[in-house]
Backbone as a printed PyTorch tensor [residue, N CA C, xyz], in Angstrom:
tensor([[[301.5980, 278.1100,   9.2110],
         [300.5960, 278.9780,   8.6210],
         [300.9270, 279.1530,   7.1390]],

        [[299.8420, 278.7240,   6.7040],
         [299.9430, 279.4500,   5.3540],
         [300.4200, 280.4000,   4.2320]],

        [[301.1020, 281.1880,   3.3950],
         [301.5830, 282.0440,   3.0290],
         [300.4050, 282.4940,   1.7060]],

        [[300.0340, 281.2600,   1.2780],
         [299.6530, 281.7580,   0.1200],
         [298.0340, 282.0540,   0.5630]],

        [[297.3230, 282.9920,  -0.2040],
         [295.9890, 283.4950,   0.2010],
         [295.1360, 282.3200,  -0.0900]],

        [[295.1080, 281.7820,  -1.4340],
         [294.6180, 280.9920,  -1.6960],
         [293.8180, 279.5800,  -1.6450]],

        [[295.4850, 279.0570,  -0.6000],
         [295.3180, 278.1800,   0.2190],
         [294.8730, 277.9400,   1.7520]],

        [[294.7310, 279.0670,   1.9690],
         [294.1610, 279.9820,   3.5590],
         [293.1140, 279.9630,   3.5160]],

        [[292.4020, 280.6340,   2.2970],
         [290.9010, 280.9100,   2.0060],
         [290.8030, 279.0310,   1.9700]],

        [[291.1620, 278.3980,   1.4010],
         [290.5460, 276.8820,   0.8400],
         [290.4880, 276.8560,   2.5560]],

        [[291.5380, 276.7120,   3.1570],
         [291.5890, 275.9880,   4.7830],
         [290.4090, 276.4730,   5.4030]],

        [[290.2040, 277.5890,   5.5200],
         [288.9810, 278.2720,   6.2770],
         [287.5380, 277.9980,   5.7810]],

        [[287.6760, 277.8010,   4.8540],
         [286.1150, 277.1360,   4.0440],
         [286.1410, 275.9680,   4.5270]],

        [[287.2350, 274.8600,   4.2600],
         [286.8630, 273.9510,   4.7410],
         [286.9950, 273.7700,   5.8910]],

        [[287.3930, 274.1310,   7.1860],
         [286.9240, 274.5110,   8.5560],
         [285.3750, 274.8910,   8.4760]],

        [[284.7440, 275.8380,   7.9840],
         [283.5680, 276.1290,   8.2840],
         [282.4080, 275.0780,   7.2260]],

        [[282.9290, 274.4300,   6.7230],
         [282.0770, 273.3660,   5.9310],
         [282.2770, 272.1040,   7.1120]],

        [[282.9550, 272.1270,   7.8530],
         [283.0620, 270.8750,   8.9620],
         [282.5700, 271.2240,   9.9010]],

        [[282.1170, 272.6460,  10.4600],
         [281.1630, 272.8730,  11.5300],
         [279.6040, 272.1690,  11.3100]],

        [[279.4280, 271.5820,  12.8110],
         [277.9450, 271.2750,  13.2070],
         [277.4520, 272.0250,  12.5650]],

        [[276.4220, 271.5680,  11.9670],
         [275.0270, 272.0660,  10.9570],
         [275.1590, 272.7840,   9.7930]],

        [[276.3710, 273.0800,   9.5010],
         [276.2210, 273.4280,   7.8190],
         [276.0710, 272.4750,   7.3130]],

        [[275.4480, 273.3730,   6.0750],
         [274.6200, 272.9860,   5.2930],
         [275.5350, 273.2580,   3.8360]],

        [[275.6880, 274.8450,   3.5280],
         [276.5080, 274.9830,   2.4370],
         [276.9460, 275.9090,   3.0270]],

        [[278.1440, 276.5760,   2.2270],
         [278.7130, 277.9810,   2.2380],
         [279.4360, 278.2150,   1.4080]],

        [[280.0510, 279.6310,   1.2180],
         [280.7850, 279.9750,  -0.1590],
         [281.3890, 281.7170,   0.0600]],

        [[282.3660, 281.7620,  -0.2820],
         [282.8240, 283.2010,  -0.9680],
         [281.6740, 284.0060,  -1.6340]],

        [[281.8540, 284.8530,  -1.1410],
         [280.7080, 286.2190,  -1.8260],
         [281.3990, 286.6960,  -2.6550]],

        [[281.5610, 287.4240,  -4.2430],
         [281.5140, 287.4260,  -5.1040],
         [281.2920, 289.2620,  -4.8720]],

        [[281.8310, 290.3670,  -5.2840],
         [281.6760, 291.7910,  -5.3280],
         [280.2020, 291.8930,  -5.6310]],

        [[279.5310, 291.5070,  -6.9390],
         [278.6100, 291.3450,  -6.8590],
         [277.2260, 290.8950,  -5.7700]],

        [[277.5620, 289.7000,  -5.4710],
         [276.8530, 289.3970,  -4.3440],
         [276.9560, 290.4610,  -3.2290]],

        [[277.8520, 291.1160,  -3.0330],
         [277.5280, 291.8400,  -1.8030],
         [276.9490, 293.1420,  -1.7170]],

        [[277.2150, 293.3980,  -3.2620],
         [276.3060, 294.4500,  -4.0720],
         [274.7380, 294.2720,  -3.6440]],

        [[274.2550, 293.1820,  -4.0060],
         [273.1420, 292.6130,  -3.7530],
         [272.3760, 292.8700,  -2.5830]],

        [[273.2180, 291.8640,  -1.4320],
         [272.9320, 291.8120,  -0.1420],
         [272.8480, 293.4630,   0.7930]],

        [[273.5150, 294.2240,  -0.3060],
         [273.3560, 295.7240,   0.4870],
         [272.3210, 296.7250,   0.2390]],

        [[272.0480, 296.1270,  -1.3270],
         [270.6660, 297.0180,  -2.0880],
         [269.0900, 296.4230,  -0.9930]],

        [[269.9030, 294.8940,  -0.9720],
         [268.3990, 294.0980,  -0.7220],
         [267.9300, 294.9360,   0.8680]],

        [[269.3110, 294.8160,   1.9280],
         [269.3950, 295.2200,   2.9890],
         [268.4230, 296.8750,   3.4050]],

        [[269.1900, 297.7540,   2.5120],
         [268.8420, 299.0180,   2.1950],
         [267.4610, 299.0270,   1.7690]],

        [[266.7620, 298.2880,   1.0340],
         [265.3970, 297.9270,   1.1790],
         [264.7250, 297.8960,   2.4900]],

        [[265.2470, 296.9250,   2.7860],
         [264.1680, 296.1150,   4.0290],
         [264.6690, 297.3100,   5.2810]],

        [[265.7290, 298.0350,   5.2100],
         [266.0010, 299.1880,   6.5520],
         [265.1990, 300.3420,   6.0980]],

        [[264.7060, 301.0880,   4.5480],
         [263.8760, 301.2710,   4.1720],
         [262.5810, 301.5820,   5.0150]],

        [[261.9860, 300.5940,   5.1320],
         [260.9680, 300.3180,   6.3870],
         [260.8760, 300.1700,   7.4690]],

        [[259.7610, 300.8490,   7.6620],
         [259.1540, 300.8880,   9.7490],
         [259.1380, 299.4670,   9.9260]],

        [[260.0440, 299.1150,  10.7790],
         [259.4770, 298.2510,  12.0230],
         [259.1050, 298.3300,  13.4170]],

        [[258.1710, 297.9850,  13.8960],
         [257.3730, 298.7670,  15.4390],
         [258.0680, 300.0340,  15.2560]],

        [[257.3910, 300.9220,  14.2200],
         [257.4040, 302.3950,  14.0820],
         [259.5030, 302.8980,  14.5180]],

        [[259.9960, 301.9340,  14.0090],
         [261.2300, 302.2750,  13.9200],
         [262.0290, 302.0930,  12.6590]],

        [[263.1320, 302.7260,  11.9310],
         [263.7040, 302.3620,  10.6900],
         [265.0740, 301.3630,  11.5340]],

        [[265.4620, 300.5660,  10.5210],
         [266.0440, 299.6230,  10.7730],
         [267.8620, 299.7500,  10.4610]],

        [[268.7450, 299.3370,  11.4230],
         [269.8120, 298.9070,  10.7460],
         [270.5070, 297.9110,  11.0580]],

        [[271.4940, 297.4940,   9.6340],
         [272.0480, 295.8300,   9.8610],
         [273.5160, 295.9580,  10.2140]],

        [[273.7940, 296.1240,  11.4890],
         [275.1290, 296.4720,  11.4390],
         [275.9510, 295.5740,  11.1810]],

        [[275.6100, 294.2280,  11.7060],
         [276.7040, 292.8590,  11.4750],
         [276.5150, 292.2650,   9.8710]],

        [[275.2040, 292.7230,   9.4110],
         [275.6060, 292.4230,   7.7240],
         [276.5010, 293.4040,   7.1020]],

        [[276.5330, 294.6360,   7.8250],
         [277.2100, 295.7080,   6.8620],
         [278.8280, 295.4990,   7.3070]],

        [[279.1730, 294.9860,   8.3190],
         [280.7570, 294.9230,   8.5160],
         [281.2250, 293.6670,   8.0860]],

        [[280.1420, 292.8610,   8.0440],
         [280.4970, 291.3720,   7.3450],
         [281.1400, 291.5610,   5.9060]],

        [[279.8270, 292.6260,   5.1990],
         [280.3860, 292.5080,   3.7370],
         [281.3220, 293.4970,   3.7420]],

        [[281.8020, 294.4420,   4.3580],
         [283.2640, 295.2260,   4.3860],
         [284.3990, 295.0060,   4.4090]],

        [[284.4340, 293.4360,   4.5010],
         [285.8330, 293.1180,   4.8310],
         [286.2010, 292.3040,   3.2250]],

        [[287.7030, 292.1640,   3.4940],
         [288.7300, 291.8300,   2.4670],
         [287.5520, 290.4930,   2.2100]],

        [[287.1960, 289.2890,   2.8460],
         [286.2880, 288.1970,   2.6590],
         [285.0790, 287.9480,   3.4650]],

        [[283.9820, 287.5790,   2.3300],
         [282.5910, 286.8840,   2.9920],
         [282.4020, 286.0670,   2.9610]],

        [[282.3580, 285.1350,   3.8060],
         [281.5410, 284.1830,   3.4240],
         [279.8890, 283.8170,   4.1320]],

        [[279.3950, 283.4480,   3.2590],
         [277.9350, 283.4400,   3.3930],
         [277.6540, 281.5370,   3.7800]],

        [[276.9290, 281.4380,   4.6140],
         [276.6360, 279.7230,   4.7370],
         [274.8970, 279.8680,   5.5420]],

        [[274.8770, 278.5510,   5.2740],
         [273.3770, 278.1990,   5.8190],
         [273.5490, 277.0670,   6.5060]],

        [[273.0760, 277.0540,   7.6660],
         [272.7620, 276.0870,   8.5230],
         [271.8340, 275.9730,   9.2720]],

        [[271.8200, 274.8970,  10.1010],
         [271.0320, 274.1480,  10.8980],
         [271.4550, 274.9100,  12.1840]],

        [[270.5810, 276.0350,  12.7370],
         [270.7320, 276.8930,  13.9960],
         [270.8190, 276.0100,  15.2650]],

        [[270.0830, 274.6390,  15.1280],
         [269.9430, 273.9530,  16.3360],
         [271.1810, 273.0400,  16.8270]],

        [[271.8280, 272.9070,  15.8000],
         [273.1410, 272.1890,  16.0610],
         [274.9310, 272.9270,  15.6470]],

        [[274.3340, 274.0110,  15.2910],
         [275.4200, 275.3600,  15.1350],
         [276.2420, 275.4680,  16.4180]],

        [[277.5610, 275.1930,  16.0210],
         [278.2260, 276.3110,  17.1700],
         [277.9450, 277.5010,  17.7420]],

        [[277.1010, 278.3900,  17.5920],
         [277.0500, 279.6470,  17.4850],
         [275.2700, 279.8030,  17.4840]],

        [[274.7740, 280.1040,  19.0110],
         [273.1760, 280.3710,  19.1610],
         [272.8280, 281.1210,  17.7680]],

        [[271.4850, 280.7000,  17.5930],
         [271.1280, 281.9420,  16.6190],
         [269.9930, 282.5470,  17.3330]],

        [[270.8570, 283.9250,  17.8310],
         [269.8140, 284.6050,  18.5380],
         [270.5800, 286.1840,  18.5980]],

        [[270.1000, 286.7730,  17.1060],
         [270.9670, 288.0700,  17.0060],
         [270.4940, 289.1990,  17.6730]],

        [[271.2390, 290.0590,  18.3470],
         [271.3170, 290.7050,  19.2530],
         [270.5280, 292.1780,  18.7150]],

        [[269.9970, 292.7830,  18.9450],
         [268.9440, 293.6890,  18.6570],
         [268.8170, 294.2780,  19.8820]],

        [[269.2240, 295.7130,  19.2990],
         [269.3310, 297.1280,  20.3950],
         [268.6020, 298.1490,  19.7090]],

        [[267.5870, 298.9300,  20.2210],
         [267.2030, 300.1940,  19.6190],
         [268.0600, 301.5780,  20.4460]],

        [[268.6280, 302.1750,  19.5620],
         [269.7490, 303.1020,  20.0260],
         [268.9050, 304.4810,  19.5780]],

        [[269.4030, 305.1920,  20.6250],
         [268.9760, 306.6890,  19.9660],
         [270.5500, 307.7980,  20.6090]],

        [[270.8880, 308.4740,  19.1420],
         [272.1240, 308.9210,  19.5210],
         [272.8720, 308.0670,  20.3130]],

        [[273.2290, 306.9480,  20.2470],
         [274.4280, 306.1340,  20.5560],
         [273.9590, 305.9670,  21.6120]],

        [[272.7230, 305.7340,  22.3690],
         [272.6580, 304.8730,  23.6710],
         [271.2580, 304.4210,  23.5630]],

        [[271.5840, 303.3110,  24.3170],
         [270.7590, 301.9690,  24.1090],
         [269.3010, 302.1610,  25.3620]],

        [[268.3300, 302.4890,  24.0740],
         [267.0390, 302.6210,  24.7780],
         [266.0420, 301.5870,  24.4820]],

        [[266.6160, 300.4630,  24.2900],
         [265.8740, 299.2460,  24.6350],
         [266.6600, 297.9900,  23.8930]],

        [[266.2000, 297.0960,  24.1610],
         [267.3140, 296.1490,  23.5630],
         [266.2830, 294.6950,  23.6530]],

        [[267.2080, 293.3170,  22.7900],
         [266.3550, 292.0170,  22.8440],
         [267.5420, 291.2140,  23.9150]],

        [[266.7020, 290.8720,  25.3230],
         [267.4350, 289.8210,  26.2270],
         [267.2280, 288.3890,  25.9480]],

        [[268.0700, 287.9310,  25.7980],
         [268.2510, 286.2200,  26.4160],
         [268.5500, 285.7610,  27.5490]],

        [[267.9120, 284.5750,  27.3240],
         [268.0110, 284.0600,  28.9170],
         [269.5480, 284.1600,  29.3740]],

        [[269.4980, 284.9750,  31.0390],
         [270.6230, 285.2160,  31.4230],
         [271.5110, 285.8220,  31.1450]],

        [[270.9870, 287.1560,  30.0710],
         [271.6860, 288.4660,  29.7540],
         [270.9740, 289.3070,  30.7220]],

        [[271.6460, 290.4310,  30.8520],
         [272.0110, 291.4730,  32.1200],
         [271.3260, 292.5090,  31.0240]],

        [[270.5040, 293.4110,  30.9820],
         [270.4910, 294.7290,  30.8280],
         [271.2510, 295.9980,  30.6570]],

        [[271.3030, 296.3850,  29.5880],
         [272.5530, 297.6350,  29.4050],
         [272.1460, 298.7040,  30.4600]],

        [[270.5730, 299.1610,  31.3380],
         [270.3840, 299.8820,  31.6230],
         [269.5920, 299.4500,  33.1690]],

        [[269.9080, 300.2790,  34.4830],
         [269.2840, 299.6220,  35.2190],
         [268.1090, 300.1040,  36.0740]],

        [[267.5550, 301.3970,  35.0100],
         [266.2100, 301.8980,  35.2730],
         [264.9960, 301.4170,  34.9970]],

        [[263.7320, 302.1470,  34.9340],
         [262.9610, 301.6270,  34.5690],
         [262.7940, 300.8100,  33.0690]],

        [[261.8490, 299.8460,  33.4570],
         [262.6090, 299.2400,  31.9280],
         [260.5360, 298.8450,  31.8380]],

        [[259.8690, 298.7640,  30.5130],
         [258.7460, 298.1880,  30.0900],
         [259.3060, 296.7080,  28.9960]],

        [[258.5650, 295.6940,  29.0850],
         [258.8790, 294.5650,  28.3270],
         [257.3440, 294.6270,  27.5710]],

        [[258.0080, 294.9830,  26.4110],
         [257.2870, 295.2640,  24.8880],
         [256.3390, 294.0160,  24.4560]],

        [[257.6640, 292.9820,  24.2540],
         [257.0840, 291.2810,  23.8850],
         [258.4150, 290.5770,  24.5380]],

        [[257.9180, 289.9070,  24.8390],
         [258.8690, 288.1450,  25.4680],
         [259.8940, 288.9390,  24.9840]],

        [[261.2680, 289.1780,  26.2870],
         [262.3860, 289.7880,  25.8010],
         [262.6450, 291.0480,  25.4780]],

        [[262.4770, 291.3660,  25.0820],
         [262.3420, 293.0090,  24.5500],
         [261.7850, 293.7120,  25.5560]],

        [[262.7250, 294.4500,  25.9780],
         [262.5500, 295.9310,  26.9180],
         [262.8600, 297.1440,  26.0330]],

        [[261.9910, 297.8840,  26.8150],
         [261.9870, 299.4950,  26.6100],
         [262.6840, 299.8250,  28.1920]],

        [[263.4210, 300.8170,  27.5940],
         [263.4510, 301.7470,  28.6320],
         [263.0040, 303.5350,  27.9500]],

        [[262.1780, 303.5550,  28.3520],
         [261.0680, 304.8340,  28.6100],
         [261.8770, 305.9790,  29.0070]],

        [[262.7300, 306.2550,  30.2010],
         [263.4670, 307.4780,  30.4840],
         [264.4020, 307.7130,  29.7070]],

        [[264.9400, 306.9340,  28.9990],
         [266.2740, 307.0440,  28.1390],
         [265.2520, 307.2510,  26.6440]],

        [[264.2250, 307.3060,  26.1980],
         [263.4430, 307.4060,  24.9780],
         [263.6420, 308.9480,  24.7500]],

        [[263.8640, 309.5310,  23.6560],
         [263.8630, 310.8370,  23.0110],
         [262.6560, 311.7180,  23.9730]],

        [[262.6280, 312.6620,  24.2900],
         [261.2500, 313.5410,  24.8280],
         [260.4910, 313.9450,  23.8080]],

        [[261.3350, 315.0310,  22.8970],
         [260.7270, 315.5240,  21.5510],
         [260.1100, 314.6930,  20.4000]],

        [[259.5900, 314.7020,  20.3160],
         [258.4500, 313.9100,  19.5370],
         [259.0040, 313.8680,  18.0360]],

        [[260.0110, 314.5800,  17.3700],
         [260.6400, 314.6910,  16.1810],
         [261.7920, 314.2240,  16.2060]],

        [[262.1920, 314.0750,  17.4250],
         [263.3210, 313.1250,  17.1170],
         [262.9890, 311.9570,  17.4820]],

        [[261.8730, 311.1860,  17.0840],
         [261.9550, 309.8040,  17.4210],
         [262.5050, 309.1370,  15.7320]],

        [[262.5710, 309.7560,  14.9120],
         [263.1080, 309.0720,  13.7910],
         [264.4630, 308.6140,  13.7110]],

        [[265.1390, 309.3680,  14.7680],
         [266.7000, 309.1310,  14.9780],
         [266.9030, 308.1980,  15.7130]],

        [[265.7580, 307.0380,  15.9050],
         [265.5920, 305.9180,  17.0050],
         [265.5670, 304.6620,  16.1380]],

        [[266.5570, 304.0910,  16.2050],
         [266.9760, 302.8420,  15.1090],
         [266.7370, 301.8540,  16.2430]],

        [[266.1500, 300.6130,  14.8870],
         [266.3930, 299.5340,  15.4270],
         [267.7640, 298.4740,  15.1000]],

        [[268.6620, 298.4580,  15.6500],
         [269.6560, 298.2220,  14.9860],
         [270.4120, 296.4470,  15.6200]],

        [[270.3760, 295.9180,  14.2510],
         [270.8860, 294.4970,  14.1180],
         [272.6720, 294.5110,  14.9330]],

        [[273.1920, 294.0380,  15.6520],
         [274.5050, 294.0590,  16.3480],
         [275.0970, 293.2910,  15.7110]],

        [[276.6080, 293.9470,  15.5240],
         [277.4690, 292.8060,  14.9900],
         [278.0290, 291.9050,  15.7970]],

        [[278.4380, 290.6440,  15.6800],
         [278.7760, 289.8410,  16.9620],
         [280.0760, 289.2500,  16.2720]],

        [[280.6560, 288.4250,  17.2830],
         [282.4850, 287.7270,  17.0100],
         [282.0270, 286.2660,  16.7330]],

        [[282.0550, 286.0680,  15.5620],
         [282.0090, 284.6090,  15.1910],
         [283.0040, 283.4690,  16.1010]],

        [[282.6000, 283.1010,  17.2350],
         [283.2450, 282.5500,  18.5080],
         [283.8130, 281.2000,  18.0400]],

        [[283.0560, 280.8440,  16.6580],
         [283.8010, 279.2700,  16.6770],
         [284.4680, 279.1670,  15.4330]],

        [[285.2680, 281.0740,  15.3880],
         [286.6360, 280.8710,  14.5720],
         [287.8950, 281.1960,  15.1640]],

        [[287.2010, 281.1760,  16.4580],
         [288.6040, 281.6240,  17.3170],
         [289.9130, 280.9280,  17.0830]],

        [[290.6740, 281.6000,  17.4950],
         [291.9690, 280.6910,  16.9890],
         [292.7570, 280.0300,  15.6760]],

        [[291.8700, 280.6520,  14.4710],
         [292.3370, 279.8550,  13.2260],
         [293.4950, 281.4050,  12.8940]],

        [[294.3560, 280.6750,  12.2990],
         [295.9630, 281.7660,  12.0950],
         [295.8480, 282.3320,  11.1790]],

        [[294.9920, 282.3520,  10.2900],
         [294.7650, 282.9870,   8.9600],
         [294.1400, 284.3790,   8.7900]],

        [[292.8590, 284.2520,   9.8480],
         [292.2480, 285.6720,   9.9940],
         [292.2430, 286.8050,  11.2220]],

        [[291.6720, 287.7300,  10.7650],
         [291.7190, 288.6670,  11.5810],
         [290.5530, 289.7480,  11.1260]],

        [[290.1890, 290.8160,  12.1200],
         [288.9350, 291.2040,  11.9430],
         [287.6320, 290.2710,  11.8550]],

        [[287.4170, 289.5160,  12.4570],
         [286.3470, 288.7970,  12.3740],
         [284.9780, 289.1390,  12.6020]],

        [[284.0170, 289.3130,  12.1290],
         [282.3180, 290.1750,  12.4930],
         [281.6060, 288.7240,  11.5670]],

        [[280.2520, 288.9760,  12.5410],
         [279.1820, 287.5260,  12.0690],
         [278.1340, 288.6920,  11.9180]],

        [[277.4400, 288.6130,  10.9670],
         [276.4160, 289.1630,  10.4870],
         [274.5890, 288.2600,   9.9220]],

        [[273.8210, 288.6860,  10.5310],
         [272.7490, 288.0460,   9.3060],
         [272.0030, 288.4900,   8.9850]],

        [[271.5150, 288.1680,   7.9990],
         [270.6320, 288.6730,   6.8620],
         [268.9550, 289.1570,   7.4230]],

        [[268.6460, 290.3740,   6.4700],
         [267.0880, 290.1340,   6.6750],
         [266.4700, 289.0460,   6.3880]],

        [[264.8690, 288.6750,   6.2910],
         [264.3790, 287.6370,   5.0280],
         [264.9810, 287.6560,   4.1420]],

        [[264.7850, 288.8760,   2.9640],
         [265.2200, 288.8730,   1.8250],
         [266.3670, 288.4520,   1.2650]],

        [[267.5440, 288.8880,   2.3050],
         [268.5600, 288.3420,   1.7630],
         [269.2620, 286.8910,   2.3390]],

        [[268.3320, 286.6570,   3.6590],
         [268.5220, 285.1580,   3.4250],
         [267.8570, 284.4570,   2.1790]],

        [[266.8280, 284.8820,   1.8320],
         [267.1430, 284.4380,   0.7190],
         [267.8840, 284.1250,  -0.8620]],

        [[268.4090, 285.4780,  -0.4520],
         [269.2140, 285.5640,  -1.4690],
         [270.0620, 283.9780,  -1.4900]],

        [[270.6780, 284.3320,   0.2250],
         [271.8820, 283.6810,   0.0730],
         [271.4760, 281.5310,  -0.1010]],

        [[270.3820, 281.7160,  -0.0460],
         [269.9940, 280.4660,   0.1070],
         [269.6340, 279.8650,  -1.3380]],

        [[269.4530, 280.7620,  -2.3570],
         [269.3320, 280.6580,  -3.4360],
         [271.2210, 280.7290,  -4.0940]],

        [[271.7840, 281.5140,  -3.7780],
         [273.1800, 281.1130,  -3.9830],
         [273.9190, 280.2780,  -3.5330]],

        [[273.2090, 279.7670,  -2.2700],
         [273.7480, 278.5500,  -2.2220],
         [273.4930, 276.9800,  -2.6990]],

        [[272.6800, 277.4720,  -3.4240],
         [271.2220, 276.2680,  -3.3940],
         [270.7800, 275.3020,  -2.6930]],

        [[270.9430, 276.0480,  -1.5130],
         [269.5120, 275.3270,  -0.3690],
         [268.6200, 275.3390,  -0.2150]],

        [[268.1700, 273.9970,  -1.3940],
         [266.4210, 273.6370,  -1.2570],
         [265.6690, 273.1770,   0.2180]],

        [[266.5970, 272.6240,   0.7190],
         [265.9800, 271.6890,   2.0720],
         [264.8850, 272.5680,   2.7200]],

        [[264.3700, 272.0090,   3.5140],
         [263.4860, 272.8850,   4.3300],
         [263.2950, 272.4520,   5.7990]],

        [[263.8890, 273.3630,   6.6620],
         [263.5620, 272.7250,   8.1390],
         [263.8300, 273.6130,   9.0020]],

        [[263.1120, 273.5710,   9.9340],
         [261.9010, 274.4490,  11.0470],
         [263.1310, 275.2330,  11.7960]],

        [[264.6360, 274.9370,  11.6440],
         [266.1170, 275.6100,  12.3830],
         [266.8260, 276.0130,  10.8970]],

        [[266.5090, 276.2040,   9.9250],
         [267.2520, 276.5420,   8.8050],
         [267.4590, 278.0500,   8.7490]],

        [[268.9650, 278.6300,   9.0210],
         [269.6720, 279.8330,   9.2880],
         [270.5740, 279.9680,   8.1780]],

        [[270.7350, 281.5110,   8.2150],
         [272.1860, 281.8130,   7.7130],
         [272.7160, 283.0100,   7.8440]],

        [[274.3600, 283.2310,   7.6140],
         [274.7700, 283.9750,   8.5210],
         [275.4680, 284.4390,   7.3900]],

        [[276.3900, 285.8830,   7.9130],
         [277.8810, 286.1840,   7.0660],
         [278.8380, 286.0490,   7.5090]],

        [[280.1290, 285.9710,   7.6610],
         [281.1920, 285.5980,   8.2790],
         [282.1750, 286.3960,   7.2210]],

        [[283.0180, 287.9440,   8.3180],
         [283.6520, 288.8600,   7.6920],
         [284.8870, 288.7160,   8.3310]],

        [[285.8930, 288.5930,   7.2240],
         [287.2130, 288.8460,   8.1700],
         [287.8950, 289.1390,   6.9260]],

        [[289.5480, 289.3760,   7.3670],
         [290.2620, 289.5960,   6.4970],
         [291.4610, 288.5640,   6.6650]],

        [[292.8660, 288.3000,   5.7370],
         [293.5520, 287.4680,   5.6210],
         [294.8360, 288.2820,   6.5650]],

        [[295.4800, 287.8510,   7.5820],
         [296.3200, 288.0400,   8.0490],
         [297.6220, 287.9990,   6.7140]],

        [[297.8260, 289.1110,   6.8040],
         [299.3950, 289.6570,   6.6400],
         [300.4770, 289.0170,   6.8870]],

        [[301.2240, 288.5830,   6.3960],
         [302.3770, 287.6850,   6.8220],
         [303.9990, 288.4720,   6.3960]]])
């Protein structure tokens, strides 16, 4: 293992520049994450299906000691792109987005909103004023195909709204264009030696 940071950070970039379907990636920059949090804070800003929004796996991504930001090809990614989306009220999960062959956090009545997406109705606020305290909130997930590299620790995968995929697609300069074109954050920190 490595000692020097430097050369840790190079190893791990180039590990994730050799994964299926990248495209580019790069170190985020203080700035940049400046960015990605104003842009974020925007777009949570706004109602979606009459809910305000939050990004939890972008916000622990950019918290850590390193970001890196990449774009890829979702269809040949290690790593589904299919981010996990729970609407929570006071810390429990009153509806959520399933994939095929996910289990339900809840095993009451449940309404399916659109393809995937359940409500559960008994677990919904009663009072009509607290439905603002009903987030729709982005999940942070374990970037699964960095398991095992000796360098990091704390690991969180995050992604972007629109906006700041675009950002990051413009910092990366990915012109290409194609019908699986993703991108993600990838937060960890440098193991201590």
């Amino acid at each position: 293992m490595s000692r020097d940071p430097v050369d840790a950070l190079q190893r791990i970039l180039s590990y994730i520049r050799g994964l299926s379907g990248v495209l580019a990636s790069d170190v985020l920059t203080q700035p940049d994450k400046e960015t990605l949090i104003r842009l974020e804070e925007e777009e949570e800003g706004r109602d979606f299906l009459g809910f305000k929004r939050y990004n939890e796996g972008l916000r622990e991504a950019l918290n850590r000691e390193y970001t890196v930001a990449l774009a890829y090809r979702s269809s040949v990614f290690p790593m589904p792109h299919r981010p996990p989306v729970k609407l929570v009220y006071r810390g429990t999960v009153v509806g959520e987005l399933l994939y095929e062959g996910e289990k339900p956090s809840h095993t009451g009545r449940s309404i399916e909103l659109f393809e995937g997406f359940f409500l559960y109705p008994d677990l919904l606020p009663k009072d009509p004023s607290e439905k603002r305290l009903v987030k729709l909130v982005y999940v942070k997930r374990f970037p699964t195909f960095m398991r095992g590299l000796p360098w990091v620790e704390a690991l969180v995968y995050g992604e972007p709204s629109p906006r700041g995929h675009r950002f990051i697609l413009d910092k990366l300069k990915v012109t290409a264009e194609f019908e699986d074109l993703a991108t993600g954050l990838i937060g960890f920190n440098l193991k201590k030696l």
